[in-house]
LUMFI-84636 format. One record per residue: x, y, z of N, C-alpha, C in turn. Coordinates in pm, whole numbers, plus 50000, padded with zeros to 5 digits. Layout:
N
XYZXYZXYZ ...
This chain:
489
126908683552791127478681152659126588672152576 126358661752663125538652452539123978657052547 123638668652600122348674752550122218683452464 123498692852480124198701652316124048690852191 124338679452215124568666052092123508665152044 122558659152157121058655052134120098667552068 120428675752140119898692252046120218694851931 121378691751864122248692851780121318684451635 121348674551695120558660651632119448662651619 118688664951699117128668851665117188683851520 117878692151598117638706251492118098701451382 119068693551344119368689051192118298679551159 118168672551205116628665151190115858671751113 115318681051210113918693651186114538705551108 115938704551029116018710950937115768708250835 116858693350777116428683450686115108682850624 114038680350719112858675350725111838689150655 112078702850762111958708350659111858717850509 113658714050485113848716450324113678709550252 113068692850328112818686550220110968685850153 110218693550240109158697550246109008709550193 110188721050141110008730150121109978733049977 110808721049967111838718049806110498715449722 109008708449761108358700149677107058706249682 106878722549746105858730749684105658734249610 104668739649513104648744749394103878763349489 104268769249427104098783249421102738793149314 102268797849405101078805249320101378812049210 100908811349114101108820448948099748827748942 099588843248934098548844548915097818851448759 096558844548768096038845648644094678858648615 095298869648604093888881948687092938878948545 091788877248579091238877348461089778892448478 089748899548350089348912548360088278908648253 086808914948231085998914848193085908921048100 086438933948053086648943447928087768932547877 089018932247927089738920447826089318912647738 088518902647832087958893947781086818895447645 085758906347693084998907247610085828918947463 086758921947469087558929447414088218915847291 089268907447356089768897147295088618887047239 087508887747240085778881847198085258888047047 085758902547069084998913246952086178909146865 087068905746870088198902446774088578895746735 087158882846750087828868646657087378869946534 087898860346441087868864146272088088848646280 087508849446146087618833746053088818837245946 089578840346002091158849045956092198847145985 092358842346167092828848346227093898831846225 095328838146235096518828646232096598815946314 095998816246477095528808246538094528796546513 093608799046372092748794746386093168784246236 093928792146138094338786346047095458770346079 096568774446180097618765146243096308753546312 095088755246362094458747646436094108737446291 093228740646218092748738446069093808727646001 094688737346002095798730245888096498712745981 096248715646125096778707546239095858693046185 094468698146210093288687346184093068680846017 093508689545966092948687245829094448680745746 095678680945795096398673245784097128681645642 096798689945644097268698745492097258711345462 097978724845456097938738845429096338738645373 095968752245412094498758345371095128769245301 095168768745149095108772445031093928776944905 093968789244929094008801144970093478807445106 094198815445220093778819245343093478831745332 091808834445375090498822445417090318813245314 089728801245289088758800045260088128809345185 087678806745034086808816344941085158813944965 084748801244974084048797645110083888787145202 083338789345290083068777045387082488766145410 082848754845442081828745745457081478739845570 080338732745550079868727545712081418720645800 081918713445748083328709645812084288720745845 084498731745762085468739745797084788751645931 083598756945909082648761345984082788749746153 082618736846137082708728546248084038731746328 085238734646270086708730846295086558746446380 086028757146300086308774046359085388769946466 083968762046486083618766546661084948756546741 085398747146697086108732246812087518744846889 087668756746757088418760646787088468771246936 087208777846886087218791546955085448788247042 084598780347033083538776847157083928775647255 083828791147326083838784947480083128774547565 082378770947522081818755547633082788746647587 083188742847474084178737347479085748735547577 085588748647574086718753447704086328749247827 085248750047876084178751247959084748731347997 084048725347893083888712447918085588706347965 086248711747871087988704447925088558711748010 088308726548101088768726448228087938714648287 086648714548297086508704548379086568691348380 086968687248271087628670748245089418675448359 089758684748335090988685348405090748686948584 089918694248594089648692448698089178677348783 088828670648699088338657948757089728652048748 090598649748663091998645148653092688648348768 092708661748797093368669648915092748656449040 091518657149058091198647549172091378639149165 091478630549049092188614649066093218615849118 094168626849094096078622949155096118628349318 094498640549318094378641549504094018629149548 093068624249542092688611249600093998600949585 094888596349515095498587849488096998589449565 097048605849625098388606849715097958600549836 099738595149875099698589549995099148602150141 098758599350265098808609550377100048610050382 100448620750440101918625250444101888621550627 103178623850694103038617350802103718629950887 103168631851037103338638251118104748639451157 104878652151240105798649751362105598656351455 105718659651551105618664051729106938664451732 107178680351803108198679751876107968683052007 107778682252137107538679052291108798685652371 109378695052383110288703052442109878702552593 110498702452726109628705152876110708706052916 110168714853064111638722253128110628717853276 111228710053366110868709953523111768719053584 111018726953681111288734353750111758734753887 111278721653904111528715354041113108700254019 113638709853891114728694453886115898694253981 116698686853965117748681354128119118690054018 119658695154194120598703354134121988695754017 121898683453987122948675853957122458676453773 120938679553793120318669653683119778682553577 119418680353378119388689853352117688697953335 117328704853326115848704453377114748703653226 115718702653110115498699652986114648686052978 113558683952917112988669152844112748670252686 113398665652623113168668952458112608654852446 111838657752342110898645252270110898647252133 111028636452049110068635851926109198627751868 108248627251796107498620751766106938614251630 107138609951564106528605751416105648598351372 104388601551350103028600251305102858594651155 102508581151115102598577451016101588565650996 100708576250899098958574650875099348561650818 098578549350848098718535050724096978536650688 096698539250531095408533750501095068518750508 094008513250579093818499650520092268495750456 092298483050445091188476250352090898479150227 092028487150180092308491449986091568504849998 091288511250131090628523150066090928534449966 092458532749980093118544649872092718538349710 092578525249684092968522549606090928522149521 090178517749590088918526649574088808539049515 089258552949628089328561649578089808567149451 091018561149441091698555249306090908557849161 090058544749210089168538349087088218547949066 087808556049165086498560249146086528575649117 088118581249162088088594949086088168590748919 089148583048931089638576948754088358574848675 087298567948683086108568848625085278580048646 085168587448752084308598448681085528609248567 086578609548617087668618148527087228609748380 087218598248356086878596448259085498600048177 084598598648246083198603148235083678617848178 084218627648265084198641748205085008641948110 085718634248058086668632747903085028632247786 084668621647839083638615247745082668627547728 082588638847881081208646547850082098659347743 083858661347708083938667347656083538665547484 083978654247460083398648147316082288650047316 081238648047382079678647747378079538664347350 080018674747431080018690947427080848695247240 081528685647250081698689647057080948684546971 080268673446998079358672646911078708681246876 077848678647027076808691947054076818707146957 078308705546964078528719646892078818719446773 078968711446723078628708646518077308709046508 076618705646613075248702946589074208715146606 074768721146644074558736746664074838748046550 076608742246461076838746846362075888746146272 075728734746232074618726446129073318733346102 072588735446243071498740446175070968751446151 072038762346195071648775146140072158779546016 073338769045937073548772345875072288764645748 071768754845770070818751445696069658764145685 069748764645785068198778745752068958790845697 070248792845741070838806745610070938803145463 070818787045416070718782645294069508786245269 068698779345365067098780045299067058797245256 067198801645348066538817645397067078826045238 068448821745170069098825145066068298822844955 068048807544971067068806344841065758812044853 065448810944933063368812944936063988833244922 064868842044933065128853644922064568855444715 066058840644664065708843044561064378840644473 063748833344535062538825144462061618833844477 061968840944579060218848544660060638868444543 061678866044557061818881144462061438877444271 061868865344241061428860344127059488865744096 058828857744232057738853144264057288872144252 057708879444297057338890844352057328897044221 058708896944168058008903344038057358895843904 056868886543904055898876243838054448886343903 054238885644068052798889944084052808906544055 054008912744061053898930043996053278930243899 053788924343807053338920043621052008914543634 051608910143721050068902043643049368913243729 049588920243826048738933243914049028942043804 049928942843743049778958143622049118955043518 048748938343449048168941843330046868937343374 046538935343480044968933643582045038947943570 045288953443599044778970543599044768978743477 045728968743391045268978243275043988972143189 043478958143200041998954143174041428955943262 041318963043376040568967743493040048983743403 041168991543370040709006143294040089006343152 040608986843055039768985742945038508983242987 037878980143130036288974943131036428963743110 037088955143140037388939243132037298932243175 037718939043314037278925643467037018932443533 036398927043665036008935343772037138937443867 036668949343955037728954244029038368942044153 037398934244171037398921844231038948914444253 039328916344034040368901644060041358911044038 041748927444047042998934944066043418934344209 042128933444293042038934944422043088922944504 042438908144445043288898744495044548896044402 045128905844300046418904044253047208910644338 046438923544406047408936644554047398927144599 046438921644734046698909944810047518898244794 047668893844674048728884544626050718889844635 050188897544571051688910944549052178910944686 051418920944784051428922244888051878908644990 051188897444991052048887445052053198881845032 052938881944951055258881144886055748887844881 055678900044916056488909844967056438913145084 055828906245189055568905545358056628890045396 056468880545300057458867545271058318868745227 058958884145145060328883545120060978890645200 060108902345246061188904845411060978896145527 060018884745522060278878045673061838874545610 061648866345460063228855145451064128864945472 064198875745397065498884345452065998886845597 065008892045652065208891545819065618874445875 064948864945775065838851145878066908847345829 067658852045696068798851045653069658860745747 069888874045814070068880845853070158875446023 068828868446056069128862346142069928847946183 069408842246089070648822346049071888829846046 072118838445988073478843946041074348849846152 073148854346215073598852946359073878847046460 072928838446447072938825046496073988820246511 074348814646348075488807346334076768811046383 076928820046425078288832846452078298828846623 077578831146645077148820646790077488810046798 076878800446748077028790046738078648784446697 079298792446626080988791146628082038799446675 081388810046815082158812746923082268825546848 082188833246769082718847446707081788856046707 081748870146665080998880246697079878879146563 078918887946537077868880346416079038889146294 079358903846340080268913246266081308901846166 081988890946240083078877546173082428877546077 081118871146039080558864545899079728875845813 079858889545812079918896245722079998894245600 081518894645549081758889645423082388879545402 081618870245440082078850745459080938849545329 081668835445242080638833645182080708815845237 079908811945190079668796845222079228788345146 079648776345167079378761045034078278754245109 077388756045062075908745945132075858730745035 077048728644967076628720544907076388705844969 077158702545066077278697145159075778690145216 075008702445257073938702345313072588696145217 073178696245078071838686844994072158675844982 072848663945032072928653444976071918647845133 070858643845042069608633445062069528621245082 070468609945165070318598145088068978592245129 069198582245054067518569545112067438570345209 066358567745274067098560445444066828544045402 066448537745278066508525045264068278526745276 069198526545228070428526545194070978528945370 070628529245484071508528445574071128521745637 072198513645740072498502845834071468502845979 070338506645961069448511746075069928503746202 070018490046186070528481446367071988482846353 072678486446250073968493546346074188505346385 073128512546337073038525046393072328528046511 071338520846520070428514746680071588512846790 071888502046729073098496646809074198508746914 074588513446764075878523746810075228534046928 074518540846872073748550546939073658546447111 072698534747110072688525947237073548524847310 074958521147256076258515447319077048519547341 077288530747222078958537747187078618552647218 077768561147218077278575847179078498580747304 079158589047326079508595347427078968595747552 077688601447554076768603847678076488587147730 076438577247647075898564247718077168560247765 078428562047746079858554947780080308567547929 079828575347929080348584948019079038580948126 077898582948125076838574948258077558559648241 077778553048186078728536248223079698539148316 080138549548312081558555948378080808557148532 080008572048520079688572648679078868560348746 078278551948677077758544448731079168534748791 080048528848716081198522348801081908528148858 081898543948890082208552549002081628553049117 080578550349095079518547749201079298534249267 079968523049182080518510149270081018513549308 082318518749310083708520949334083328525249483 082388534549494082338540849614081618534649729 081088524049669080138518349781081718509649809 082418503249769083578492249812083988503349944 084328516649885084928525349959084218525350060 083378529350073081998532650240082348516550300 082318505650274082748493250323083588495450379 084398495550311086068494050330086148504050501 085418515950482085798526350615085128521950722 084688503450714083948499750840085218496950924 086808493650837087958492350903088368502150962 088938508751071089488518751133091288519551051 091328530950996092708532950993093758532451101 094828527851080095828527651180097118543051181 097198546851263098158555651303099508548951412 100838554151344101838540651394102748554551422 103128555551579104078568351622105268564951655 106358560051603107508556651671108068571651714 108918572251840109288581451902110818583851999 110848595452009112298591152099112268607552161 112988605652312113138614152378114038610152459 114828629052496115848625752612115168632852723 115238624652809114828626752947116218628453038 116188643453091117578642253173118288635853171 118878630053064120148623953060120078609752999 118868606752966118218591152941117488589152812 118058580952702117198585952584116318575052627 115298576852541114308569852586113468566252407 113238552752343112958550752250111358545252277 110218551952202108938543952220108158545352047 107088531352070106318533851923104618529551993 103678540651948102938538451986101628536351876 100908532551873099228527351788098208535951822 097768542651737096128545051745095218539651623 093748539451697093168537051595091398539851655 090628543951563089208548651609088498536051553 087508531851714086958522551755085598521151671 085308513851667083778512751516082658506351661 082348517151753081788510351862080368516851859 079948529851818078738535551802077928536051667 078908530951545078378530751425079218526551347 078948513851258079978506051185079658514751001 079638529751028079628533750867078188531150802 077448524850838075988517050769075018526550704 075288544450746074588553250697075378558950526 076748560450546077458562150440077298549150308 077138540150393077518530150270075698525650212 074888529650279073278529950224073148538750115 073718545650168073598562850058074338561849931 076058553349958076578552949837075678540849747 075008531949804074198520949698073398527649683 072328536849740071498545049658071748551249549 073048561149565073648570049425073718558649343 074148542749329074288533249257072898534349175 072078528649269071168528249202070728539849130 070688550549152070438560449086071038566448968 072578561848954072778557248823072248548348744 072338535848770071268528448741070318534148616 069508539948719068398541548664068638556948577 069258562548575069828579848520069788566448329 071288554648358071538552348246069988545048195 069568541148247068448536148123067158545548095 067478557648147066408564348163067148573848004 068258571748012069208580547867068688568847777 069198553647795068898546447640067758546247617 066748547447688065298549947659064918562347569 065418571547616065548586747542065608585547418 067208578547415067948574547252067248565347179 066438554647245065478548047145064708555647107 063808562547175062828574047111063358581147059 064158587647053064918597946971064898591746821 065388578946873066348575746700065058573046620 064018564746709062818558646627061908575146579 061838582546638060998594346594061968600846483 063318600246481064338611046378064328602046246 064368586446301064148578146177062548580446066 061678579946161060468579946104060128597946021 060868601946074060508618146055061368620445894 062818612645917063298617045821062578607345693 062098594845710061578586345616060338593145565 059318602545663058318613645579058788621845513 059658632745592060088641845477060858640045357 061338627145363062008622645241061068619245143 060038614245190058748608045075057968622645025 058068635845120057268644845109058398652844977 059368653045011060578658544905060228651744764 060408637544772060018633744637058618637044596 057828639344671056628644044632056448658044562 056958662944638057248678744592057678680744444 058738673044434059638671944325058918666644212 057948659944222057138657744077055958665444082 055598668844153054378682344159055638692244096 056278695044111057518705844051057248704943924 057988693243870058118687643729056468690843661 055468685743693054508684043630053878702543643 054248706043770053638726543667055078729743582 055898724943606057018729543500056468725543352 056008713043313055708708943191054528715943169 053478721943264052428728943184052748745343177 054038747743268054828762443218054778762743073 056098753243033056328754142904055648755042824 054158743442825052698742542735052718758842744 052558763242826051628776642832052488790242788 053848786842799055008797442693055078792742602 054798781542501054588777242388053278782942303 051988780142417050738781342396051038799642365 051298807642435051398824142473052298827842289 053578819042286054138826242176053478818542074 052428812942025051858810441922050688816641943 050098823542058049278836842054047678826542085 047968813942112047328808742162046528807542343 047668814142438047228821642569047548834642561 047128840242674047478857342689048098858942808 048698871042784049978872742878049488865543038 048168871743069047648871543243047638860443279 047238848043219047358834443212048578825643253 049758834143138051348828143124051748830543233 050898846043304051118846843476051498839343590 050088839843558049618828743649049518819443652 050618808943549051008800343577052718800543640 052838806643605054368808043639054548813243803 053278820143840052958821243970053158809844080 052138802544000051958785744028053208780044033 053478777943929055108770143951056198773744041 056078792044088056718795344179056568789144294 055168791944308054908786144496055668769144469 055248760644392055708749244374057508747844384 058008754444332059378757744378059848760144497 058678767844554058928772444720058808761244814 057208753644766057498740344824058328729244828 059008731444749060098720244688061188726944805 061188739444785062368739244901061948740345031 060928740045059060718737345221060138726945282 059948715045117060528702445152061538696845199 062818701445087064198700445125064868703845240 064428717145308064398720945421064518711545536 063278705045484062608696545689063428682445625 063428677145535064168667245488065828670345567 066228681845534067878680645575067858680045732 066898690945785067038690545912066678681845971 065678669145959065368657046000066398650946000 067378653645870068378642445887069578647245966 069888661345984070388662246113070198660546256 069278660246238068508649446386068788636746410 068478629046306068448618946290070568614946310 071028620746237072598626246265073178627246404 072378634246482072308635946614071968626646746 071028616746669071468605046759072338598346764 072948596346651074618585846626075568596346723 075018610146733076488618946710077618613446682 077898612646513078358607446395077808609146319 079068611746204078238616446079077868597546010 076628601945978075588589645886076348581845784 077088591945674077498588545565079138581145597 079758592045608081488588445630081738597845727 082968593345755083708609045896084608611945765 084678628945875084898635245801086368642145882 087138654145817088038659445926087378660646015 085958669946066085628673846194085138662046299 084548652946182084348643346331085688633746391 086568632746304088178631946367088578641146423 088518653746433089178665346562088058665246643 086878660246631085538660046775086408645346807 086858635846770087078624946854088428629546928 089018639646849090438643046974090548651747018 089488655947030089408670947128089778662647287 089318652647319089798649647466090298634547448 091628636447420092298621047341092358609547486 092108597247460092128590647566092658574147519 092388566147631092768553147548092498553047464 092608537647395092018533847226091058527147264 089768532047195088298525147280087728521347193 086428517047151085708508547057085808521846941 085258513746846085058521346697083778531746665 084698547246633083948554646639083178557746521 083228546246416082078546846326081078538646300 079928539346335078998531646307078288528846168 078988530246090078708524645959079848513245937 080638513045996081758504245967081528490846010 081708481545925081058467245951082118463546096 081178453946143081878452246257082548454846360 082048465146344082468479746494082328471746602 083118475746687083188471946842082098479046959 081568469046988080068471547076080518469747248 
């Protein structure tokens, strides 16, 4: 009877035990993912599309009136890749994934049980030949190792927050400059067709004082050759407008087919300032201290303490604590027993060398980045301070064939020059126009470089660099503008 009891007791036990183990699984959901789908749901994004508008209107804090957009600008262009760039996707599964491992590392071991059933065969006819046992196994971590692990998933999880901000930058920064060369590629289209038919006109009335006996065949010859190269320079620009547009379509996650009939606001893209007029050592500064990429290596590097405490810490042997109970023919029998693995052939000394190496090797990863970023900033600084001097240069070489244009359409309608002349100056002033814009050109893109070391915008933030700071929202951390007096370092 009282082994029916004791049986009785155990199986409710080991029922209890486990529905209460059963209750706290989570269950597979599956997610088939198919390759025509995918590239199917890819051919069908639009700068249109309802998803993308609710994202827009989310960031920008206000209805987008009229939908689309009549055109685009570098900010609204920024908001459509944050939306639909897959590396972006890319970067925050794996910030989640590192999250996922902070809460693995941070669960307790769950704790055993044994159940020990035995039947003697040789038992006394009085007695029952049953031995039931049980057993309970209950892992204790010591010397804080959980709490290590802890720290050190939590900082790299943070690190991959930080590398998702750094992956949106990245990707404005990507927006940015193809759409600068579909500006350029637009204008130098128009300047170079201007230019083209300026050199038609001075090749036709070269040929018609070529048939009066006027000039030699010589200077019709280099008006073809002239003709002829601006019209080899107005289909390269067409083909790189054609191409900056592809690019860019890339560059904001959609097919090139999306920006078809998109038009776009480059206005954005000409404002020039000094570089006397900006805060250069708080921008040194920021870059140095605050940039994403330098706060996320700060991260693995105190992940990489974290882990050497940990390799220490496992010079302690964990304890295993079994309290137990069994009936023995008729006799319960209560026991608690200890294990623990002996530190007698190796006290850990290979693990915990290796984790101060990875230390150091952060270490040296982070200054081997602020080193980068000093060169970076000092070459984007100096680059943009030439092409800015080369722009103003341009710009009065502009002015000054513009003023001898006019002399010479003044000079022409008082019959004082002749047509071939009024040509070829206006020829002149073209190319000078051309240079002016491929001044402006290396000027903007320097200063998106130069842009690119803050990753921050130079001037003010804007909506997009407020939805790049919450694409992976986290504590409240130092100040993400480095123009702002007294930012937090």
């Amino acid at each position: 009877m009282m082994l029916k009891s004791s049986r009785r007791r155990i199986g409710l036990a080991m029922a209890i035990l486990l529905l209460v183990t059963l209750t706290g699984c989570a269950s597979y959901q599956p997610r088939p993912l198919s390759a025509p789908e995918t590239a199917a749901a890819f051919s069908e994004r639009s700068l249109d599309n309802a998803g993308l508008r609710a994202f827009m209107e989310a960031q920008l804090g206000h209805p987008v009136t009229p939908w689309p957009p009549r055109t685009w600008t570098l900010d609204q262009l920024t908001l459509a890749a944050l939306h639909y760039h897959s590396r972006l996707a890319l970067a925050r599964a794996q910030w989640a994934s590192a999250r996922a491992n902070a809460v693995t590392v941070g669960a307790y071991p769950n704790p055993s049980v044994q159940f020990l059933p035995q039947y003697a065969t040789n038992a006394a006819a009085a007695m029952s030949p049953w031995t039931v046992g049980l057993t309970v196994n209950v892992p204790i971590v010591t010397a804080g190792k959980r709490s290590y692990r802890v720290a050190e998933a939590r900082a790299q999880a943070e690190a991959a927050r930080l590398d998702v901000i750094q992956t949106a930058w990245q990707i404005r920064a990507n927006v940015r400059q193809p759409l600068i060369q579909l500006d350029a590629a637009r204008r130098r289209v128009t300047l170079l067709d201007a230019q083209a038919g300026d050199a038609l006109a001075l090749l036709d009335a070269l040929r018609q004082r070529l048939s009066a006996g006027q000039i030699s065949r010589f200077q019709v010859v280099q008006a073809r050759l002239q003709w002829s190269r601006v019209q080899l320079a107005l289909a390269d620009a067409r083909a790189a407008e054609n191409q900056a547009r592809t690019v860019l379509a890339g560059a904001i996650g959609v097919p090139a087919g999306a920006l078809r009939a998109v038009s776009f606001d480059f206005d954005g893209l000409h404002d020039l300032p000094a570089p006397e007029t900006f805060p250069i050592t708080r921008f040194k500064t920021y870059a140095l201290t605050q940039r994403p990429d330098i706060r996320a290596a700060l991260m693995r590097y105190a992940a990489s303490a974290q882990a050497i405490k940990l390799q220490i810490a496992r010079q302690y042997p964990d304890l295993d604590i079994g309290p137990g109970y069994s009936w023995d023919q008729g006799t319960r029998k209560w026991s608690i027993g200890f294990s623990l693995s002996l530190p007698v052939f190796n006290q850990n000394q290979g693990p915990i060398a290796q984790a101060r190496a990875r230390r150091d090797e952060q270490a040296a990863r982070f200054r081997v980045l602020q080193a980068h970023i000093t060169n970076q900033f000092s070459s984007a600084l100096a680059a943009y301070r030439d092409d800015r001097h080369k722009l103003e240069l341009a710009r009065r070489l502009l002015q000054a064939s513009q003023s001898r244009l006019a002399s010479a359409r003044a000079s022409y309608r008082a019959g004082e020059t002749n047509h071939v002349d009024l040509l070829r100056i206006q020829l002149e002033t073209q190319g000078d126009r051309l240079a002016l814009l491929q001044a402006r050109v290396q000027a903007a893109q320097a200063l998106a470089k130069l842009e690119d070391t803050l990753e921050y915008p130079l001037q003010r933030p804007t909506a997009a660099s407020h939805a790049i700071d919450e694409v992976a929202p986290g504590k409240p951390g130092p100040s993400r503008n480095p123009s702002a007096e007294g930012h937090a370092l």
